[in-house]
C-alpha positions as a printed Julia matrix, in Angstrom:
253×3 Matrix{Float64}:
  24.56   -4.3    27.64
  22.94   -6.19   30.8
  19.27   -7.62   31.24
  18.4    -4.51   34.03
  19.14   -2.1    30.61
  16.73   -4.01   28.32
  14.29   -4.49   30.44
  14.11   -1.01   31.63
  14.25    0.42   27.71
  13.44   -2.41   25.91
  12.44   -0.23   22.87
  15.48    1.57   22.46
  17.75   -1.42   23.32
  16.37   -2.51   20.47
  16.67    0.43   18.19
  20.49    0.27   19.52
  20.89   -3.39   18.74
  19.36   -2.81   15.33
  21.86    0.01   14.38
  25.26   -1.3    15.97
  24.9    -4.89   14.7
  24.32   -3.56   10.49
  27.36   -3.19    8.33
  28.12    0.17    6.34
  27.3    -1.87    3.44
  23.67   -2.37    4.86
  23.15    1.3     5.75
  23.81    2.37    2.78
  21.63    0.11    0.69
  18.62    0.78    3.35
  19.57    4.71    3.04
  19.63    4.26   -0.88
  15.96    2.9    -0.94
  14.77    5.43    0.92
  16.32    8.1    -1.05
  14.65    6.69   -3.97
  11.34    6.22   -2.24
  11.62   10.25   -1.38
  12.58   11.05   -5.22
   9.38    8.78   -6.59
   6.97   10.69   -4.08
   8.07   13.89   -5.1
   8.09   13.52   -8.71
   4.85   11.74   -8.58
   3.42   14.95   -6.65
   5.32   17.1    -8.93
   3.73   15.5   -12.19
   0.34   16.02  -10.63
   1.08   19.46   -9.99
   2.26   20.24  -13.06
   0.0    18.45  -15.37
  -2.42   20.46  -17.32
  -5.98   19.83  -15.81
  -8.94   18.58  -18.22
 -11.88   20.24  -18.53
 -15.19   19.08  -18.06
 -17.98   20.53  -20.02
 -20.98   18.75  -18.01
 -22.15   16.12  -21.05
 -22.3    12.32  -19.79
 -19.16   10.83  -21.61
 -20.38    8.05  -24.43
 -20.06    4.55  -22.04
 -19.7     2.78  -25.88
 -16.15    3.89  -26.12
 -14.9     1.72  -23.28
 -14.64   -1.66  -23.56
 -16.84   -4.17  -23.51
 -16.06   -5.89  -19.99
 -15.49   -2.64  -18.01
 -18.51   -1.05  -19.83
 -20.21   -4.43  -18.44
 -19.21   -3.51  -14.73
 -19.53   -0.23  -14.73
 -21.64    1.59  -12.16
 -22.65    5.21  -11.22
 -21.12    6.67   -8.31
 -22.08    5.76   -4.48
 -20.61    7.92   -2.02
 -21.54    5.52    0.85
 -19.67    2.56   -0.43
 -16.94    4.46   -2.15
 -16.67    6.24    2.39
 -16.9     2.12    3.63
 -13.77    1.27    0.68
 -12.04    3.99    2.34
 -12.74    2.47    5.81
 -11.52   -0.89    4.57
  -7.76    0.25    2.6
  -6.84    1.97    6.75
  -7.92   -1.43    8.6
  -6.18   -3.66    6.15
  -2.78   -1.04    6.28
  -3.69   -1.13   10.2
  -4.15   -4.74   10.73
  -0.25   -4.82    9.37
   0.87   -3.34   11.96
  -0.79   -4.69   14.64
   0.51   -7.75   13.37
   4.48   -6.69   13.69
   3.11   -5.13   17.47
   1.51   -8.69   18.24
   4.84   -9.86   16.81
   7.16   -7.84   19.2
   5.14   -9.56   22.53
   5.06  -13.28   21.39
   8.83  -13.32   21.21
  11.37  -14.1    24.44
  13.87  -11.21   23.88
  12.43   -7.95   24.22
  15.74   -5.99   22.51
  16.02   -8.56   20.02
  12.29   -8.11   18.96
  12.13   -4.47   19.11
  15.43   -5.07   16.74
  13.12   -7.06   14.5
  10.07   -4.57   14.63
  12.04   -1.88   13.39
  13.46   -3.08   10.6
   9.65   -4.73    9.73
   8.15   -0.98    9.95
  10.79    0.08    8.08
  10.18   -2.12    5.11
   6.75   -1.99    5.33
   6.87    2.21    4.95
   9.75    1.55    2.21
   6.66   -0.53    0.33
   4.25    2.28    1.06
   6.08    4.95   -0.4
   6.95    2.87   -3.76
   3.88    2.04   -4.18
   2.36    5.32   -3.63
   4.75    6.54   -5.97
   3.81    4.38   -8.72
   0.26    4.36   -8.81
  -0.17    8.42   -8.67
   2.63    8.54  -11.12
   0.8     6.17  -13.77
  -2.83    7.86  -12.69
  -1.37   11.1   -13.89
  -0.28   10.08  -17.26
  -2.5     7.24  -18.21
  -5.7    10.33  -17.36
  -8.12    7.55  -18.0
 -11.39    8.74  -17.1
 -13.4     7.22  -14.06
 -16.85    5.32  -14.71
 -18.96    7.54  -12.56
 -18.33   10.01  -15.73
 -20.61    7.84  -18.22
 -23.29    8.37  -16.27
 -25.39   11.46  -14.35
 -25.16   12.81  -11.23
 -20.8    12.31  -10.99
 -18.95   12.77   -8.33
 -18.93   16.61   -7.28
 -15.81   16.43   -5.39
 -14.38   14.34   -7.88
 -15.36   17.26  -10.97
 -14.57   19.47   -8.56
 -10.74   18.5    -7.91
 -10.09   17.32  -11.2
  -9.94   13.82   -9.72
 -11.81   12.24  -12.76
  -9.39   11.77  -15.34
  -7.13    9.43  -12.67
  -9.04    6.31  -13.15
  -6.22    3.64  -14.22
  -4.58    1.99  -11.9
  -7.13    2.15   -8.49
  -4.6     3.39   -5.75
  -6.48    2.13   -3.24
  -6.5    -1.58   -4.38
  -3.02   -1.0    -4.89
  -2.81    0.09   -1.23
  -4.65   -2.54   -0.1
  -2.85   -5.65   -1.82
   0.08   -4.02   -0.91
  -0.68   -4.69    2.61
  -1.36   -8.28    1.78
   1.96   -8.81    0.31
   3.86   -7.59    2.71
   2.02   -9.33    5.59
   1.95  -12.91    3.19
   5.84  -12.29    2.74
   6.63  -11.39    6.5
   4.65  -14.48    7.64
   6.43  -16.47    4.95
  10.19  -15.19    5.68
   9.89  -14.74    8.93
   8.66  -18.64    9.62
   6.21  -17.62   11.82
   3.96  -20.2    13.68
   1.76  -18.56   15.57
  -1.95  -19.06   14.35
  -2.97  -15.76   14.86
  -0.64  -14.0    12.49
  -1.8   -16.97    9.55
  -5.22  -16.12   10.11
  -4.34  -12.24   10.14
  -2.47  -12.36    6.52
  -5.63  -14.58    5.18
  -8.43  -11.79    6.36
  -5.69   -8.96    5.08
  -5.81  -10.49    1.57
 -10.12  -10.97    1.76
 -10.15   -7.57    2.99
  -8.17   -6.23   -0.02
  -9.92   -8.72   -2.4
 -13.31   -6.72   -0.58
 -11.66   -3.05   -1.11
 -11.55   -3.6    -4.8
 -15.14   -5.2    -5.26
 -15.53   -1.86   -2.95
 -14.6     0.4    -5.44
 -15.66   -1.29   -8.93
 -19.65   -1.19   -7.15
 -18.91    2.7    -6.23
 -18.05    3.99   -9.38
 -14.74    5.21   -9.12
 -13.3     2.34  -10.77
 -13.41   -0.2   -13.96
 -12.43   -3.85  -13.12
  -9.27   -3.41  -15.14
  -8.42   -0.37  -13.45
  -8.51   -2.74  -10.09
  -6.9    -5.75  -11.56
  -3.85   -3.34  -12.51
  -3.84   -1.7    -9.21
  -3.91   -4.68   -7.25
  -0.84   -6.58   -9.07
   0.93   -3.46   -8.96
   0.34   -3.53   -5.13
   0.8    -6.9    -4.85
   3.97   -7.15   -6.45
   5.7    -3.62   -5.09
   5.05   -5.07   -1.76
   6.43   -8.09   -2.37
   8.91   -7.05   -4.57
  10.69   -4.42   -1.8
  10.18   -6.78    1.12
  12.16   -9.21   -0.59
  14.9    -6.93   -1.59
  15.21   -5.2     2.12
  15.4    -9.07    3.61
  18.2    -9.8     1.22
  19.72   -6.79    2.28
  19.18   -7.99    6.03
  20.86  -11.29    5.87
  20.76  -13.31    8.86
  20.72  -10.26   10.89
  17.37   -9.57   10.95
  15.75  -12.15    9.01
């Protein structure tokens, strides 16, 4: 390895660095979660697939038989704000990354921080696909029914795909606090200094703290079903970014 090399292919100097400096013990462990990442996603999409769908005979459902706090909150549905929550869960899973790009810039060694990007984007799709997993896997069979359905006019697309019955816990604040997490934890671990990436992690977590505001006032969504879906976020993030920097060591943390 000479400077002329990394500075020519910085990317895969880094990629190369990355791969050569683990143990077998560290492959494995990072192949492992991945593994289990794949099986949750597929039986998660299996156990959708498979579920018996509920039928929907067009009467409003009786808003009395929910409780009192999430009867409280609940709204009819608003396709424009339940579009702009949409908008909000891809900037706050973007702004993580262009955080761990900023990242890859600020530091002196180019291999050594492509080495360090890697392994980031690695965890952070790990988190993703846990996550995912666990959120469409208790959707499917908790089949609470979404708020938009105690009241006229429901979502059509919503009827239409059966979507209405997968109220509890909201996916997309669990997206979105995942995000949070993982860029709070990264800033945290990592020890980084530079203001930028701070401030970045505090508008992440406002941003997610927005999403699920975004998608009680739309309909989709009771506040418990948000409250559930953002700890589970919060704490899958956290909880596999954690786990892959044990695994790491001094190596990449």
């Amino acid at each position: 390895m000479n400077n002329k090399t990394i500075s020519a292919a910085p990317c895969l100097e880094g990629l190369s660095l990355q791969w050569h400096r683990m143990t077998k013990f560290q492959k494995k462990m990072i192949a492992l979660l991945f593994l289990g990442g794949c099986l949750c996603m597929t039986a998660a999409f299996l156990t959708k697939k498979h579920r018996s769908p509920i039928a929907w005979d067009g009467t409003v459902f009786e808003i009395d038989r929910v409780n009192p706090l999430d009867a409280a909150l609940a709204h009819a549905y608003n396709s424009t704000i339940d579009n702009i929550a949409d908008g909000f869960v891809f900037v706050v899973n973007a702004l993580v990354v262009v955080g761990l790009c900023l990242r890859v810039f600020q530091k002196g060694g180019k291999a050594e921080a492509f080495a360090q990007f890697f392994y980031d984007g690695y965890t952070f799709i790990l988190s993703w696909m846990y996550t995912s997993s666990f959120f469409r896997l208790l959707k499917t069979f908790a089949g609470r029914i979404r708020p938009y359905m105690y009241f006229p006019n429901p979502s059509e697309k919503g009827v239409l795909e059966g979507d209405f019955y997968r109220s509890w816990p909201s996916g997309h604040s669990a997206s979105a606090m995942l995000a949070a997490s993982f860029l709070l934890c990264w800033v945290l671990a990592r020890k980084i200094d530079a203001k930028f990436q701070k401030r970045l992690a505090a508008v992440v977590l406002l941003l997610a703290l927005v999403t699920m505001t975004l998608r009680v006032l739309s309909g989709n969504h009771f506040l418990t079903d948000v409250i559930s879906g953002g700890v589970l976020g919060f704490a899958s993030g956290s909880a596999v970014f954690l786990i892959c920097n044990r695994i790491a060591g001094r190596d990449f943390a």
